[in-house]
DRENPA-872253 format. One record per atom (N, C-alpha, C, O): residue in one letter; x, y, z; atom name. Coordinates in steps of 0.001 Angstrom, whole numbers, plus 500000, padded with zeros to 6 digits. Example, Ala and Ser with C-alpha at 12.3 -4.5 7.8 and 13.67 -1.06 7.14 Angstrom:
# DRENPA-872253
<pt code="A" X="513190" Y="494310" Z="507800" site="N"/>
<pt code="A" X="512300" Y="495500" Z="507800" site="CA"/>
<pt code="A" X="513200" Y="496700" Z="507800" site="C"/>
<pt code="A" X="514236" Y="496681" Z="508465" site="O"/>
<pt code="S" X="512850" Y="497750" Z="507080" site="N"/>
<pt code="S" X="513670" Y="498940" Z="507140" site="CA"/>
<pt code="S" X="512900" Y="500030" Z="507870" site="C"/>
<pt code="S" X="513409" Y="501138" Z="508039" site="O"/>
//
This chain:
# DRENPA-872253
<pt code="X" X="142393" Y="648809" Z="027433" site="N"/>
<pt code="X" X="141672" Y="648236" Z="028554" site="CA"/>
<pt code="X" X="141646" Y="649257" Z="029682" site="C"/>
<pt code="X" X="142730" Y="649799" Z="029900" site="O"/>
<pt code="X" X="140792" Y="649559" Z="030312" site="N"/>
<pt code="X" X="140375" Y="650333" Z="031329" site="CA"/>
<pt code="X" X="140611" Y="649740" Z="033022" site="C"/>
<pt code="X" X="140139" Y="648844" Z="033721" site="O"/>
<pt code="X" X="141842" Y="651061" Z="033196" site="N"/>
<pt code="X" X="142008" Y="649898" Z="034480" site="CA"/>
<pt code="X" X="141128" Y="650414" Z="035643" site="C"/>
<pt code="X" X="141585" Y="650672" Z="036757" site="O"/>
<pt code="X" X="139823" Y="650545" Z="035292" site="N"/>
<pt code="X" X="139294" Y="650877" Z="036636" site="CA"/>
<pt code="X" X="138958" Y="649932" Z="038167" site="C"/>
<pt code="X" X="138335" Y="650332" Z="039150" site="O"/>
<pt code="X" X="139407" Y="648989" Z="038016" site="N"/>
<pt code="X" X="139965" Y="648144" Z="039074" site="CA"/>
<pt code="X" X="141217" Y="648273" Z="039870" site="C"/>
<pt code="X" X="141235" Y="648121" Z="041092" site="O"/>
<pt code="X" X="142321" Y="648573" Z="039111" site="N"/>
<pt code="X" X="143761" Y="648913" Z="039778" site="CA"/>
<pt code="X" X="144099" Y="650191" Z="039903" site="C"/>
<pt code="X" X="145027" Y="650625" Z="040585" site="O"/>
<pt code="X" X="143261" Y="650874" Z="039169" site="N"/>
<pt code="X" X="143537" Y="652486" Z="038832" site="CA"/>
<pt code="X" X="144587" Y="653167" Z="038033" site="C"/>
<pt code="X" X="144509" Y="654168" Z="037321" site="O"/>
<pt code="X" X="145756" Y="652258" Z="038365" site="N"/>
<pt code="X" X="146871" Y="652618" Z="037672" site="CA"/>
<pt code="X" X="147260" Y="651276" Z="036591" site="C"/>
<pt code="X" X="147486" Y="650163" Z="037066" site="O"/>
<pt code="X" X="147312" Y="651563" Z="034907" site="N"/>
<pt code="X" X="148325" Y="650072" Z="034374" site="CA"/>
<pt code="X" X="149622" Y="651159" Z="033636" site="C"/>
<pt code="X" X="149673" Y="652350" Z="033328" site="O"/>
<pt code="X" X="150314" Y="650303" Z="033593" site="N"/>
<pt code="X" X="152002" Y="650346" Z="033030" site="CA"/>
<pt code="X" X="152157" Y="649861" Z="032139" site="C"/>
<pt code="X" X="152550" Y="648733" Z="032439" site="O"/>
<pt code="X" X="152059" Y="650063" Z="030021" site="N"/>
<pt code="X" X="151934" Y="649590" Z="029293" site="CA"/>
<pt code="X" X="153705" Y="649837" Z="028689" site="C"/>
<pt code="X" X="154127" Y="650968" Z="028448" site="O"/>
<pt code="X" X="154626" Y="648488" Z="028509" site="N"/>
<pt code="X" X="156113" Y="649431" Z="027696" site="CA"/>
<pt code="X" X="155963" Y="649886" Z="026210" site="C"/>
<pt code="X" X="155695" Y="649001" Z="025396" site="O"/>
<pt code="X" X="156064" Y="650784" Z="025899" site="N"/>
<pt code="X" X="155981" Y="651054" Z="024639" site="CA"/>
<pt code="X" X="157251" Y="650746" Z="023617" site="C"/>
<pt code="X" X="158331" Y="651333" Z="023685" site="O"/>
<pt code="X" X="156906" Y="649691" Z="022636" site="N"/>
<pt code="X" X="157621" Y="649105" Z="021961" site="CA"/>
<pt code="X" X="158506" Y="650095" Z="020585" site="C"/>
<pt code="X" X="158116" Y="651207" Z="020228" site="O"/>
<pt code="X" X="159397" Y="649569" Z="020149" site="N"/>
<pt code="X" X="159944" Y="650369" Z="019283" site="CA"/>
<pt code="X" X="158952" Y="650226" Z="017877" site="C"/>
<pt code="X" X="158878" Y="651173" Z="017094" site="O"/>
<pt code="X" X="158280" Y="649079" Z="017665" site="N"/>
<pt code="X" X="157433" Y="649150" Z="016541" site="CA"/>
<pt code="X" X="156250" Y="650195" Z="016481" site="C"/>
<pt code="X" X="155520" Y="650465" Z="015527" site="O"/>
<pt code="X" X="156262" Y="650793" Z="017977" site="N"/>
<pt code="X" X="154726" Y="651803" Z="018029" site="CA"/>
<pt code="X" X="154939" Y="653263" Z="017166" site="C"/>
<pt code="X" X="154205" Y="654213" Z="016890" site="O"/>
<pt code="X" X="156790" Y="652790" Z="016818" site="N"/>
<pt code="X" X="156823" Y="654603" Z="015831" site="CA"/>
<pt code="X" X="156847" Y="655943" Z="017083" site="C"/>
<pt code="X" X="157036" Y="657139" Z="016862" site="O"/>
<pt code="X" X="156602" Y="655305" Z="018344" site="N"/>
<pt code="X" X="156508" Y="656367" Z="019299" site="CA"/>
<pt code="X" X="158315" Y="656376" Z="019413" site="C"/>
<pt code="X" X="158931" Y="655311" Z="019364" site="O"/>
<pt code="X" X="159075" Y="657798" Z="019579" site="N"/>
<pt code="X" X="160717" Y="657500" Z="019976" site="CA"/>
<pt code="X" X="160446" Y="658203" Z="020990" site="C"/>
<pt code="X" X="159551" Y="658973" Z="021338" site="O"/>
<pt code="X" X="162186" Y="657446" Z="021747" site="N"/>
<pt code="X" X="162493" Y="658368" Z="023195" site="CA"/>
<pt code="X" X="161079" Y="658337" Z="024501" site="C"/>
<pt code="X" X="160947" Y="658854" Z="025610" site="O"/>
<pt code="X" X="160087" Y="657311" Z="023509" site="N"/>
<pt code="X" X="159437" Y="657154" Z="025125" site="CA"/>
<pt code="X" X="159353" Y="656154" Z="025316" site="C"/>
<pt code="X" X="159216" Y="655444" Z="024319" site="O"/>
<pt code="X" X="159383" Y="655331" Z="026965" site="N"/>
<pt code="X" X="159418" Y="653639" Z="027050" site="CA"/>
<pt code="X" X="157998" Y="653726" Z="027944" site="C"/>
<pt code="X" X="157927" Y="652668" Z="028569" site="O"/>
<pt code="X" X="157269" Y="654263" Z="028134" site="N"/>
<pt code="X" X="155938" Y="654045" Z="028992" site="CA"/>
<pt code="X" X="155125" Y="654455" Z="028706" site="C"/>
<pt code="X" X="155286" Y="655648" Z="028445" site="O"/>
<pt code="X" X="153772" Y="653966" Z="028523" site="N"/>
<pt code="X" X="152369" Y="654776" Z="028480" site="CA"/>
<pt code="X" X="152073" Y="654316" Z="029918" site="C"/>
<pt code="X" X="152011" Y="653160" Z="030337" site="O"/>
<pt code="X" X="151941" Y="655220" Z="030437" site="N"/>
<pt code="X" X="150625" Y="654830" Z="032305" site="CA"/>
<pt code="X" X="149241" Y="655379" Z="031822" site="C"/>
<pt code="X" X="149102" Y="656475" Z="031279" site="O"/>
<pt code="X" X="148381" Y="654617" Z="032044" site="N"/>
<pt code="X" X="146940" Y="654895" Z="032395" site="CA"/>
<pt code="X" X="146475" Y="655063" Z="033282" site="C"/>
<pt code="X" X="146495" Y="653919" Z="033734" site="O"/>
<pt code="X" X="145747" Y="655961" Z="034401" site="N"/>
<pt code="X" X="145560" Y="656227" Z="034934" site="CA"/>
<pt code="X" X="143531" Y="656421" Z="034938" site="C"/>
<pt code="X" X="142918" Y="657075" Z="034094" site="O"/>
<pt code="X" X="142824" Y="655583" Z="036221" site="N"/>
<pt code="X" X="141857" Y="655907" Z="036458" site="CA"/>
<pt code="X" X="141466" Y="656482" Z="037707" site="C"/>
<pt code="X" X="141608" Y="656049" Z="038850" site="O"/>
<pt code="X" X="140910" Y="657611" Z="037252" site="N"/>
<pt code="X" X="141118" Y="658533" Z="039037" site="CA"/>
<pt code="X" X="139306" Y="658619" Z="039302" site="C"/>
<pt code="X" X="138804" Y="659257" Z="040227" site="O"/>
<pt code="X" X="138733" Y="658045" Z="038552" site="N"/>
<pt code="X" X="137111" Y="657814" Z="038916" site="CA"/>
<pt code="X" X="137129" Y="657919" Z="040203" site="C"/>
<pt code="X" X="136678" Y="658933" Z="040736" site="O"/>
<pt code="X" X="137690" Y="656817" Z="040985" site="N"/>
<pt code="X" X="137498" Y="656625" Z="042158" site="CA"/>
<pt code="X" X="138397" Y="657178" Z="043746" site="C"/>
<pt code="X" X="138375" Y="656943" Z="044954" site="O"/>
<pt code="X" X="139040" Y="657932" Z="042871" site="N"/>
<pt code="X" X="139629" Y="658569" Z="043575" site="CA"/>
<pt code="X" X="139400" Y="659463" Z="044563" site="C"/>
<pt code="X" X="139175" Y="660511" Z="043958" site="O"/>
<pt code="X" X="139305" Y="659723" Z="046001" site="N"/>
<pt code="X" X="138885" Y="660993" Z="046682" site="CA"/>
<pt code="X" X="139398" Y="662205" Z="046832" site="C"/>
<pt code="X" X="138859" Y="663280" Z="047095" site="O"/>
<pt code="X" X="140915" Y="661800" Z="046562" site="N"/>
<pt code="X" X="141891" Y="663109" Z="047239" site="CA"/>
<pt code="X" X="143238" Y="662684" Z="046010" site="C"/>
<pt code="X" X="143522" Y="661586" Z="045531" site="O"/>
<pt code="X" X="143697" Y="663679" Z="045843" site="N"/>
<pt code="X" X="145229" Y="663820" Z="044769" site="CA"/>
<pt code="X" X="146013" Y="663072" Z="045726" site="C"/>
<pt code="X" X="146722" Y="662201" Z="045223" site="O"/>
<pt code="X" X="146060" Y="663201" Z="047002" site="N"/>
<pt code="X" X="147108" Y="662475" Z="047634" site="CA"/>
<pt code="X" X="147091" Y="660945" Z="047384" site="C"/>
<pt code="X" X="148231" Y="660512" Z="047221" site="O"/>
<pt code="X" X="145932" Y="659829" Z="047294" site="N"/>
<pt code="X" X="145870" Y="659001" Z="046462" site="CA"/>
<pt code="X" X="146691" Y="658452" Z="045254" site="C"/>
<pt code="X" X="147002" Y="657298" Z="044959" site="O"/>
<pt code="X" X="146919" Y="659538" Z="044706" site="N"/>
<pt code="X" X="147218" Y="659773" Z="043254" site="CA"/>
<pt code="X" X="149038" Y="659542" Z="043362" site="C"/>
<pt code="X" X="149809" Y="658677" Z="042945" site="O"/>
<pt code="X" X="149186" Y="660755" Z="044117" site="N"/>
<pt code="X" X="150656" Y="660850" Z="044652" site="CA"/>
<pt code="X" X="151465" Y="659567" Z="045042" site="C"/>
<pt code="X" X="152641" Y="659440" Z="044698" site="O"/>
<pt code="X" X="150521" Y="658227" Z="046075" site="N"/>
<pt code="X" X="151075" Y="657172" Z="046249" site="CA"/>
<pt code="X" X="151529" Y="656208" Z="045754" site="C"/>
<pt code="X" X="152232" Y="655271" Z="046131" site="O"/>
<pt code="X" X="150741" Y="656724" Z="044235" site="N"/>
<pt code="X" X="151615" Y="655582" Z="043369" site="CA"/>
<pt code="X" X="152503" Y="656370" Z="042437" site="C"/>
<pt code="X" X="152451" Y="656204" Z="041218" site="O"/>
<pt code="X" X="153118" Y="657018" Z="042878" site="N"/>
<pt code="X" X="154563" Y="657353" Z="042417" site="CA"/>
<pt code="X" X="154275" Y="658677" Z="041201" site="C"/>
<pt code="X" X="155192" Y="659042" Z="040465" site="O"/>
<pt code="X" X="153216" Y="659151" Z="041150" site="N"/>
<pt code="X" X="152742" Y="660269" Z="040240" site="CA"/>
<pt code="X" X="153355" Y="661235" Z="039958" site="C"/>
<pt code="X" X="153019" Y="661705" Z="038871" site="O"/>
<pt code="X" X="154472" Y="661988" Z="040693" site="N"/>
<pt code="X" X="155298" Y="663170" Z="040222" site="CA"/>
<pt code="X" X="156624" Y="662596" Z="039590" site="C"/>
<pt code="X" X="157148" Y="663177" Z="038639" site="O"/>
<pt code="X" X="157228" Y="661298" Z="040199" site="N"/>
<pt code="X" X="157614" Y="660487" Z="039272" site="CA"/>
<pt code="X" X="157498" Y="660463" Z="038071" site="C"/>
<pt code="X" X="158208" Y="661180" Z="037366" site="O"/>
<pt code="X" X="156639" Y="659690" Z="037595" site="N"/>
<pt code="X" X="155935" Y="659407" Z="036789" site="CA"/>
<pt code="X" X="156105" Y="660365" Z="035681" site="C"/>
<pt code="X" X="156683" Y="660110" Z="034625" site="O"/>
<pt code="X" X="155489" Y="661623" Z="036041" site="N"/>
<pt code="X" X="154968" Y="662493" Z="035009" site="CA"/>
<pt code="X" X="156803" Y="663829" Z="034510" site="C"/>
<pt code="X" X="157165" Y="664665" Z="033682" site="O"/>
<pt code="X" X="157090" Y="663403" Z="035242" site="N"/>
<pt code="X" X="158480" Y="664259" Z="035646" site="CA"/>
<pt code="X" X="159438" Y="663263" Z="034223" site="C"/>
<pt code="X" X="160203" Y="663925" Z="033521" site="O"/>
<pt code="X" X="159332" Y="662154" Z="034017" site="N"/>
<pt code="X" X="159923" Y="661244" Z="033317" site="CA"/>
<pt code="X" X="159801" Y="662178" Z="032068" site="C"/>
<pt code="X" X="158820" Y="662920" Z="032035" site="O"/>
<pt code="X" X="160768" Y="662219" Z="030958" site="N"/>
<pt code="X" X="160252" Y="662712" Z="029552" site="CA"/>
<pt code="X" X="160207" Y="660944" Z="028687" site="C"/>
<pt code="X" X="160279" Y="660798" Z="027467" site="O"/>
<pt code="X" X="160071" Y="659784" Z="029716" site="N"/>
<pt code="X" X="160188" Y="658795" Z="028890" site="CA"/>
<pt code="X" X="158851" Y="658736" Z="028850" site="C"/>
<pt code="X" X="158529" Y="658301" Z="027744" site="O"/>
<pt code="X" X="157740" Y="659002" Z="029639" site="N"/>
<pt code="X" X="156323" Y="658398" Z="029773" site="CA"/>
<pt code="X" X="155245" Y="659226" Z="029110" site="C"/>
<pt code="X" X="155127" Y="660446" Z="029228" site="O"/>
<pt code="X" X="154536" Y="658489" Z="028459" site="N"/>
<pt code="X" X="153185" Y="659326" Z="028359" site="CA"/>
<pt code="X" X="152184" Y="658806" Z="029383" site="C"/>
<pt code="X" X="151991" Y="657695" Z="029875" site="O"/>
<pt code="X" X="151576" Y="660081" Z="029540" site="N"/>
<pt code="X" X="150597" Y="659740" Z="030789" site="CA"/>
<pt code="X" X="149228" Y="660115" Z="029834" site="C"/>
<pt code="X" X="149118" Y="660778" Z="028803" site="O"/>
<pt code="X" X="148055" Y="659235" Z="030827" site="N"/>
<pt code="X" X="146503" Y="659912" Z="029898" site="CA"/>
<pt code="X" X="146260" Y="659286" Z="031330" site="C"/>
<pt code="X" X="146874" Y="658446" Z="031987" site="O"/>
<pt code="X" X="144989" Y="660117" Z="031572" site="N"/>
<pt code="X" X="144351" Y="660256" Z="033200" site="CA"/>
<pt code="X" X="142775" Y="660560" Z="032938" site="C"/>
<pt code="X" X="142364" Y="661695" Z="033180" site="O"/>
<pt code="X" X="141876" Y="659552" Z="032440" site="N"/>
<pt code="X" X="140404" Y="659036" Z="033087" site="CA"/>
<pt code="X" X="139876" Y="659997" Z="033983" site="C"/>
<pt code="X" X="140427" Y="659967" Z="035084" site="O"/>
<pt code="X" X="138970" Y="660852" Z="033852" site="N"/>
<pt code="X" X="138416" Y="661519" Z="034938" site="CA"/>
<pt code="X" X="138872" Y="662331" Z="035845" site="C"/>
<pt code="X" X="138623" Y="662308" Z="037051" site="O"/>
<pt code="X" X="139916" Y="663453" Z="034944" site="N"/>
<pt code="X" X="141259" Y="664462" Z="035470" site="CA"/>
<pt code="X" X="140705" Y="665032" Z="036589" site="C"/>
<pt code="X" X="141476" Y="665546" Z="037399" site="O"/>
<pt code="X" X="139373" Y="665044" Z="036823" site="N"/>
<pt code="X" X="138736" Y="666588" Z="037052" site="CA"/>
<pt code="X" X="138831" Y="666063" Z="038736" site="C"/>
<pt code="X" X="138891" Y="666963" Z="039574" site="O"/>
<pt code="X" X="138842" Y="664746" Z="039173" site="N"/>
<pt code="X" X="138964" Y="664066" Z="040556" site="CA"/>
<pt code="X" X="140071" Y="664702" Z="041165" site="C"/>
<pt code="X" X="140049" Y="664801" Z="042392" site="O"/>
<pt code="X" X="141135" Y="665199" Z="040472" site="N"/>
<pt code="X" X="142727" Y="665059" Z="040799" site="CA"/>
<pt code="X" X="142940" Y="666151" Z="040426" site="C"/>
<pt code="X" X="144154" Y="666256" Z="040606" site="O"/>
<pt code="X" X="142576" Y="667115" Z="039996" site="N"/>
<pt code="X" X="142871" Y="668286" Z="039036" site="CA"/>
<pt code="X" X="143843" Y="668895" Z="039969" site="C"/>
<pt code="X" X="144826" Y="669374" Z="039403" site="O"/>
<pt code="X" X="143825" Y="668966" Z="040857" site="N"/>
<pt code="X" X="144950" Y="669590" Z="041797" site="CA"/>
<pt code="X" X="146329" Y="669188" Z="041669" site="C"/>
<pt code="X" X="147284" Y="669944" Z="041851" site="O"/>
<pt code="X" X="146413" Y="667735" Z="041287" site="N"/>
<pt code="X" X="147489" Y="667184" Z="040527" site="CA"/>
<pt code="X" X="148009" Y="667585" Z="039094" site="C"/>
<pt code="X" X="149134" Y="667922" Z="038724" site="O"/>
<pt code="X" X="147215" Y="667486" Z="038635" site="N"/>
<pt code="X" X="147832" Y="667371" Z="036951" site="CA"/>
<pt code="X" X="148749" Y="668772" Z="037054" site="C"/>
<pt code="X" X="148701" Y="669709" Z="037851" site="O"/>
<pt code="X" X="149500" Y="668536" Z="036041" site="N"/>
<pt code="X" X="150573" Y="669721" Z="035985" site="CA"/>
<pt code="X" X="150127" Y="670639" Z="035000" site="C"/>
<pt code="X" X="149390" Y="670275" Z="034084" site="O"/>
<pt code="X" X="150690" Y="672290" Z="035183" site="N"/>
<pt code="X" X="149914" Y="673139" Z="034354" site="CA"/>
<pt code="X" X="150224" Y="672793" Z="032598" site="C"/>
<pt code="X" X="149274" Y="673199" Z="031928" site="O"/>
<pt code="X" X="150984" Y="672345" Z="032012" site="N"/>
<pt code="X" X="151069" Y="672046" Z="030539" site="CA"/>
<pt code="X" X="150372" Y="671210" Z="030104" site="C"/>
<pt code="X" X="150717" Y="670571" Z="029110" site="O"/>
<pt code="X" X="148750" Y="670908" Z="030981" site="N"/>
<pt code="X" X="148298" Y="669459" Z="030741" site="CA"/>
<pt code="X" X="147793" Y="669352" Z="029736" site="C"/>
<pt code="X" X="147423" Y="670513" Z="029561" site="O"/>
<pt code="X" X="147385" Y="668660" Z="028651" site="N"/>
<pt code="X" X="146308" Y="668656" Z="027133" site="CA"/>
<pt code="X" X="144908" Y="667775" Z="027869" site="C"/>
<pt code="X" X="144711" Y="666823" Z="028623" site="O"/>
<pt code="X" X="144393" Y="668458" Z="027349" site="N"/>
<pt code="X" X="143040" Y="667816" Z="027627" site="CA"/>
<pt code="X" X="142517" Y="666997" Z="026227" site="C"/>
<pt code="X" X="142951" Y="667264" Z="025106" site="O"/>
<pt code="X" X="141400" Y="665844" Z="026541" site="N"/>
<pt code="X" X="141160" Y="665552" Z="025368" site="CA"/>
<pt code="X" X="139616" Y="665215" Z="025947" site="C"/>
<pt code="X" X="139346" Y="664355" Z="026786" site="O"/>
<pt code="X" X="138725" Y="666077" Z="025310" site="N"/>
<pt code="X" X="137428" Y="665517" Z="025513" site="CA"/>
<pt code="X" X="136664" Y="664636" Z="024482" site="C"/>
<pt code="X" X="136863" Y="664889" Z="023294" site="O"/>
<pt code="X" X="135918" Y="663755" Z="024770" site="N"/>
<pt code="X" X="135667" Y="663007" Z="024174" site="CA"/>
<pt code="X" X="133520" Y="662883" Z="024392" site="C"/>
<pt code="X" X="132920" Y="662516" Z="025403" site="O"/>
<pt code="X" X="132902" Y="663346" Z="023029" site="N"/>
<pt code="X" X="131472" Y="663092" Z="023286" site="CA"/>
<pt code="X" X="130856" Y="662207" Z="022464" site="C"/>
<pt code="X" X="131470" Y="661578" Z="021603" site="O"/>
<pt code="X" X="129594" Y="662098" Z="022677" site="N"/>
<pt code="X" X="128814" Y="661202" Z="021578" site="CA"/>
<pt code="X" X="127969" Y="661686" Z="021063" site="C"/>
<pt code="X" X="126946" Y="662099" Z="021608" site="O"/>
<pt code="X" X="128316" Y="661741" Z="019551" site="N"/>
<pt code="X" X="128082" Y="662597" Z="018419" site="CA"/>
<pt code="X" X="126473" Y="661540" Z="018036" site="C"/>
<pt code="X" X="125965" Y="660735" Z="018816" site="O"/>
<pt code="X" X="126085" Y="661811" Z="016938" site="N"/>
<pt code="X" X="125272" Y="660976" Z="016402" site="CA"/>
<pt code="X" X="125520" Y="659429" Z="015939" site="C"/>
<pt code="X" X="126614" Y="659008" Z="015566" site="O"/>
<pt code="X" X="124418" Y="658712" Z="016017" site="N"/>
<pt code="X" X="125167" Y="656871" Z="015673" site="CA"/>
<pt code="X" X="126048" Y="656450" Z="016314" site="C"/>
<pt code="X" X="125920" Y="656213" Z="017515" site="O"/>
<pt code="X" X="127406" Y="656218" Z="015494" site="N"/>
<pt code="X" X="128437" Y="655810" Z="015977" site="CA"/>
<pt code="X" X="129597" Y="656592" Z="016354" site="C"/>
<pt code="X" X="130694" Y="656238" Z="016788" site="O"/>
<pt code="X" X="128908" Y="658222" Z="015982" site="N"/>
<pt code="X" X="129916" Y="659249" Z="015530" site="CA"/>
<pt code="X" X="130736" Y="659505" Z="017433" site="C"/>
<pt code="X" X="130190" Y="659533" Z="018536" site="O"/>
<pt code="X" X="131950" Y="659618" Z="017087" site="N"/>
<pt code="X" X="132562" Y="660333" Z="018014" site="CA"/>
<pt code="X" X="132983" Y="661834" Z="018288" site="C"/>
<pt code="X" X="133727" Y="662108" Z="017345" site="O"/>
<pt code="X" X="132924" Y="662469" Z="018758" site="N"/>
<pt code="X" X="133666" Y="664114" Z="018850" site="CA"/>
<pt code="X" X="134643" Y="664329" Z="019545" site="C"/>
<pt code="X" X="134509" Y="664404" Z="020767" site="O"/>
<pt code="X" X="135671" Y="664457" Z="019036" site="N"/>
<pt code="X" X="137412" Y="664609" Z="020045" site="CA"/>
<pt code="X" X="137572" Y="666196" Z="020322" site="C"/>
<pt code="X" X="137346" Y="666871" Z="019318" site="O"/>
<pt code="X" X="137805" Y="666692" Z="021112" site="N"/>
<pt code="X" X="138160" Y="668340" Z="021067" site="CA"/>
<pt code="X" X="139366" Y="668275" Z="021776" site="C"/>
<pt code="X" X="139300" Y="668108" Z="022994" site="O"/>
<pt code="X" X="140484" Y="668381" Z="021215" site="N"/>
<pt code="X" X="141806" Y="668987" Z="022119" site="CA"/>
<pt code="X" X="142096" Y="670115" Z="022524" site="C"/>
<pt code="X" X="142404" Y="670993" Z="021717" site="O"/>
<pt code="X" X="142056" Y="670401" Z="024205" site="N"/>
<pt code="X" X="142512" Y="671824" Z="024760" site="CA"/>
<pt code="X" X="143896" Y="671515" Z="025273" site="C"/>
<pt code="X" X="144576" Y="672402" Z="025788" site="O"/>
//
């Protein structure tokens, strides 16, 4: 679900997800964002500083001043039909 209403959701990640050693996914929508300092108020260096959380961030390029340099990118296009195209940098 797309939290582009709250900007930020807090999902716990369960032990059945096969994910170990992490207890958080945050989602993050920075669409609407104007300034990284935004970003910062809800607890973002926090956040990302945790080795419990995975973070994924909606529209990096708002905030890019934020994200930290080890960031993965994942682009996402629309291929033909139904086709999707993932490219990881």
């Amino acid at each position: 679900t797309s939290p582009t209403f709250v900007i930020m959701k807090k999902y716990p990640i369960g032990k059945a997800s096969g994910v170990r050693g992490r207890t958080y996914l945050y989602h993050f929508d920075a669409y609407r964002l104007e300034h990284e300092e935004e970003l910062l108020n809800l607890k973002w260096q926090e956040i990302i500083e945790s080795k419990e959380n995975i973070v994924i961030v909606e529209w990096p390029k708002q905030v890019s001043n934020a994200m930290p340099r080890d960031t993965h990118t994942i682009s996402i296009e629309i291929g033909e039909g139904e086709q999707r195209i993932f490219e990881l940098k």
